[in-house]
C-alpha positions in Angstrom: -48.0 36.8 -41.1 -44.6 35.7 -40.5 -43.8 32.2 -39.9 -42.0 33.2 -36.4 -45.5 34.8 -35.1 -47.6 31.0 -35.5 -48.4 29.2 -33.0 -46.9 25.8 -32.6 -47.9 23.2 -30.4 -47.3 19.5 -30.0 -49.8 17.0 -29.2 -50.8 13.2 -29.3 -52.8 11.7 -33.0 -56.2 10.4 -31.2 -57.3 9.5 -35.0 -56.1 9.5 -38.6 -59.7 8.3 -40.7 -59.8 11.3 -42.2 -58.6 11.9 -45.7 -55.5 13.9 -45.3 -56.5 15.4 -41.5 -55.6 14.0 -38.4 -57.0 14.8 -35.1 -54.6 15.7 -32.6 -55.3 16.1 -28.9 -53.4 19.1 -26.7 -53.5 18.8 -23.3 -52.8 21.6 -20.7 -52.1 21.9 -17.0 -52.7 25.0 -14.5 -53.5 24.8 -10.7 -56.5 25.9 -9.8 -57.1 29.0 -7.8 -59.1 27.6 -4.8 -58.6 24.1 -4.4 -54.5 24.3 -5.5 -54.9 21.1 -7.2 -53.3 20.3 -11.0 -56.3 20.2 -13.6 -55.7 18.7 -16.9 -58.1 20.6 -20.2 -57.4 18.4 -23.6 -58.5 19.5 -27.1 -58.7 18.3 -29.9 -57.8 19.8 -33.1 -57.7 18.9 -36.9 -54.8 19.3 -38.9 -53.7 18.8 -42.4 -51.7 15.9 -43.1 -51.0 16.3 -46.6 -48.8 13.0 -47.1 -51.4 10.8 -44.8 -48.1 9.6 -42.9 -49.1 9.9 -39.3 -50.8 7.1 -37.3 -52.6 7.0 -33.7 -50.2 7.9 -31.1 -47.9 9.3 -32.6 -46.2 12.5 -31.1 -46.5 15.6 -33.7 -46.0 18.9 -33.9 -48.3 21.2 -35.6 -48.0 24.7 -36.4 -51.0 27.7 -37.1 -52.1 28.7 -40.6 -54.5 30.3 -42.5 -58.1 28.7 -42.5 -58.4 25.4 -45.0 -61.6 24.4 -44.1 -64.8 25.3 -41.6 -62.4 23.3 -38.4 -58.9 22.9 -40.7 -56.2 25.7 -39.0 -53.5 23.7 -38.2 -50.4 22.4 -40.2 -48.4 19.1 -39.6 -44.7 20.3 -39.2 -43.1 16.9 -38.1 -43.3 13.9 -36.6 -41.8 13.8 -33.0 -42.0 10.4 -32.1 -43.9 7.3 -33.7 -45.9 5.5 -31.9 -44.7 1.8 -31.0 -47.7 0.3 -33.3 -46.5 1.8 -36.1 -43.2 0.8 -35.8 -44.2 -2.8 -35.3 -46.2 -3.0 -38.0 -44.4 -1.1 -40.4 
């Protein structure tokens, strides 16, 4: 699979415990069909960090790859924007 055809999404860290994976949650609008009100669906991923550089909050994009583990799918491409704790604190 070519690196073109992946899915790439961007999302908020909710929590970097893990050794080398970080969860990251995507969040979604649509309008519903009846009421014609916005409704928010988050997920929650895990991807591989490999550098363990990303904190909680920070703004990341991740990219689709072949299965690493039983719930690993996703790839850390970058950083978007760190969160203000981590710049802070160093």
């Amino acid at each position: 699979m070519s690196f073109d055809r992946r899915k790439i999404r961007t999302g908020k860290v909710v929590s970097n415990k893990m050794e080398k994976t970080i969860v990251v949650q995507l969040e979604s609008r649509y309008v519903h069909r009846l009421y014609r009100k916005a409704v928010k669906i988050r997920s929650n991923i895990k991807v591989h960090d490999p550098d363990n550089s990303c904190k909680v909050g920070d703004v990341v994009k991740v990219i689709e790859i072949r299965p690493m583990s039983k719930h690993k799918k996703w790839l850390l491409k970058e950083i978007i924007l760190e969160s203000a704790d981590s710049i802070i604190n160093g």
